[in-house]
C-alpha positions as CSV (number, residue, x, y, z in Angstrom):
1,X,12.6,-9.9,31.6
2,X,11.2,-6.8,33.0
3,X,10.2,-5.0,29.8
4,X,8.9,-8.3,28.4
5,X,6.8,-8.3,31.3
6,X,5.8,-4.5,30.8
7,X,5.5,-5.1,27.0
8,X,3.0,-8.1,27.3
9,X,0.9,-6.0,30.2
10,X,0.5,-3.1,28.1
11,X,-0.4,-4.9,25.2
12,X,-3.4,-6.8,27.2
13,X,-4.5,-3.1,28.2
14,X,-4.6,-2.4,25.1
15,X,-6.6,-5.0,24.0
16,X,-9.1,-4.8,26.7
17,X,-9.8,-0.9,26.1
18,X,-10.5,-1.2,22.2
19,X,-12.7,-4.2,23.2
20,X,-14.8,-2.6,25.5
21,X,-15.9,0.2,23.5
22,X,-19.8,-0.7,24.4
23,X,-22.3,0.1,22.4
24,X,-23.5,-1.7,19.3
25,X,-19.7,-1.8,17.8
26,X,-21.5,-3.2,14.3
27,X,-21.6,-1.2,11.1
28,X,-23.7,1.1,12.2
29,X,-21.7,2.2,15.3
30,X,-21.4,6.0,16.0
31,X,-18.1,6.1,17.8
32,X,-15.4,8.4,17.0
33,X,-11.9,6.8,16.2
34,X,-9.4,7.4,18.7
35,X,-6.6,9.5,17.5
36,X,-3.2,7.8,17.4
37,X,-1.0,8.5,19.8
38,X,3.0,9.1,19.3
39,X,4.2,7.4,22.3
40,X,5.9,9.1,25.3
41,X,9.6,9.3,26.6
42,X,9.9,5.9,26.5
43,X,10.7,3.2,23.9
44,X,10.0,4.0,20.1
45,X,8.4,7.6,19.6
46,X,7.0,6.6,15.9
47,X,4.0,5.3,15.1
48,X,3.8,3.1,12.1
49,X,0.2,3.8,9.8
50,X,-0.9,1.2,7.8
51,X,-3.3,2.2,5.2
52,X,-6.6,-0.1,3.9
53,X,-7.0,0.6,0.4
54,X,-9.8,-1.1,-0.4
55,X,-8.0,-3.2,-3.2
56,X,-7.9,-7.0,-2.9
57,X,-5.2,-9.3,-1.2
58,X,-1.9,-7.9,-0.7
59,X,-2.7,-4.7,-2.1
60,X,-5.4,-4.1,0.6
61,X,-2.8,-2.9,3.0
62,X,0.1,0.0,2.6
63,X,2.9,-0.7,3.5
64,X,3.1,-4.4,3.4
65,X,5.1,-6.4,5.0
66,X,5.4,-3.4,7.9
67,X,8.6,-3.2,9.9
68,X,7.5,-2.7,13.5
69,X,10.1,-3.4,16.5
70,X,8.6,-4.8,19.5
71,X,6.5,-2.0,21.3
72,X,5.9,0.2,18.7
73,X,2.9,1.7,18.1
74,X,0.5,0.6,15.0
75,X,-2.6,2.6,13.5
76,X,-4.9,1.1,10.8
77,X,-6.9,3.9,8.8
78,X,-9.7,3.1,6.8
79,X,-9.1,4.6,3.5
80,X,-12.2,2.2,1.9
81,X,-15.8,2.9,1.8
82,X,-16.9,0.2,4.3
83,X,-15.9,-0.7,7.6
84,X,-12.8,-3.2,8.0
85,X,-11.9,-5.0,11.7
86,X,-7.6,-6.0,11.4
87,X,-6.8,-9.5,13.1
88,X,-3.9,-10.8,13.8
89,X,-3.6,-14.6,12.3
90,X,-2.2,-15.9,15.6
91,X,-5.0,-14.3,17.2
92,X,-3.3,-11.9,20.4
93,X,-3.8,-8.6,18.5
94,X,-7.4,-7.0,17.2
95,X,-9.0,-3.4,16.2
96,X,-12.1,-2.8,16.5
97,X,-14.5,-2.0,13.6
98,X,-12.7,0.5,11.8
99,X,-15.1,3.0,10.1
100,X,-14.7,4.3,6.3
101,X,-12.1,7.2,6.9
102,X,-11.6,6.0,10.6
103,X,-8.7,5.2,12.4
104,X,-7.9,2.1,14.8
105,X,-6.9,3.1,18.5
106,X,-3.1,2.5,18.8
107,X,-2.0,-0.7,19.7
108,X,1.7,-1.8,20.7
109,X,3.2,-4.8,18.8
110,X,4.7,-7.3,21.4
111,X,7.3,-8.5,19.4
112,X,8.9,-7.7,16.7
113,X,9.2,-10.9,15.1
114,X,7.2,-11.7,11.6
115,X,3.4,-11.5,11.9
116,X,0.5,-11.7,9.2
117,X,-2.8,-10.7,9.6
118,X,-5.9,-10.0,7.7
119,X,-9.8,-8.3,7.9
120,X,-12.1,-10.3,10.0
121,X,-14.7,-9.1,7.5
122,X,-13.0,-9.5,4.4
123,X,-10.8,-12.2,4.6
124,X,-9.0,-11.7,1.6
125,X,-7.3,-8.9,2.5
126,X,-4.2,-10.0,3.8
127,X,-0.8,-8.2,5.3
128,X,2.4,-9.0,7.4
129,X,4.9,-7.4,9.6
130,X,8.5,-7.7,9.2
131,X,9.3,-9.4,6.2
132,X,6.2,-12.2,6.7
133,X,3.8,-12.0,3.7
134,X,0.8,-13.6,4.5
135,X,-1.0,-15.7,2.1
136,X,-5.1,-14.9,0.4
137,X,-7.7,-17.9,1.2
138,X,-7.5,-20.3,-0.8
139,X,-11.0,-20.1,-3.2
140,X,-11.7,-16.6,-2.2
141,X,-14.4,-15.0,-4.3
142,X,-15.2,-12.2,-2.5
143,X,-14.9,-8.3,-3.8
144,X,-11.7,-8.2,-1.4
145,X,-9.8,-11.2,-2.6
């Protein structure tokens, strides 16, 4: 109960730093990407990358599906040309605008059940955690789907 407790505190740390990054935090933002971190002494010293592509639906995203156990640490970098911004579907996990060649901050997954997520801007890029593959929009006619 006590790390669950921990686990969900951290993660809404988490989510309130990489929110409150000021500035104009559109496309034409000039902050630097925070560098990932490896973790400490404590729980899982890995941090899994996930790498945008820039290709359309499931292949916007490497790996995907993503195994991550609960707390471990998960990076997004930009490998595209244009800015991307990851969401979780359920909504309780978020990067900020991730520039082209960027990284996200480092963000601890609370669970490690399945997950799926996709890019706020493009929402045809789609990805999961743990064996959930998440599905493209339907009619999506963007570049990204």
């Amino acid at each position: 109960m006590y790390k669950a407790a921990l686990s969900a505190l951290a993660l809404a740390a988490v989510l309130v730093v990489a929110n409150c990054g000021g500035g104009s935090g559109g496309y034409g933002s000039s902050s630097t990407p925070t560098a990932p971190s490896t973790g400490g002494s404590g729980g899982s010293a890995t941090t899994v990358t996930i790498s945008i592509t820039g290709q359309s639906g499931k292949l916007a995203f490497n790996p995907n599906p993503a195994t991550v156990a609960a707390g471990q640490l998960v990076v997004f970098k930009n490998n595209d040309t244009v800015p991307h911004h990851v969401i979780l579907d359920d909504g309780t996990l978020q990067t900020a605008d991730i520039p082209p060649g960027g990284t996200s901050a480092a963000v601890a997954m609370g669970t490690s059940g399945s997950k799926t997520y996709h890019c706020l801007i493009h929402p045809g890029m789609v990805g999961g955690f743990n064996g959930s593959e998440a599905q493209e929009p339907p009619n999506c006619n963007t570049a990204y789907c």
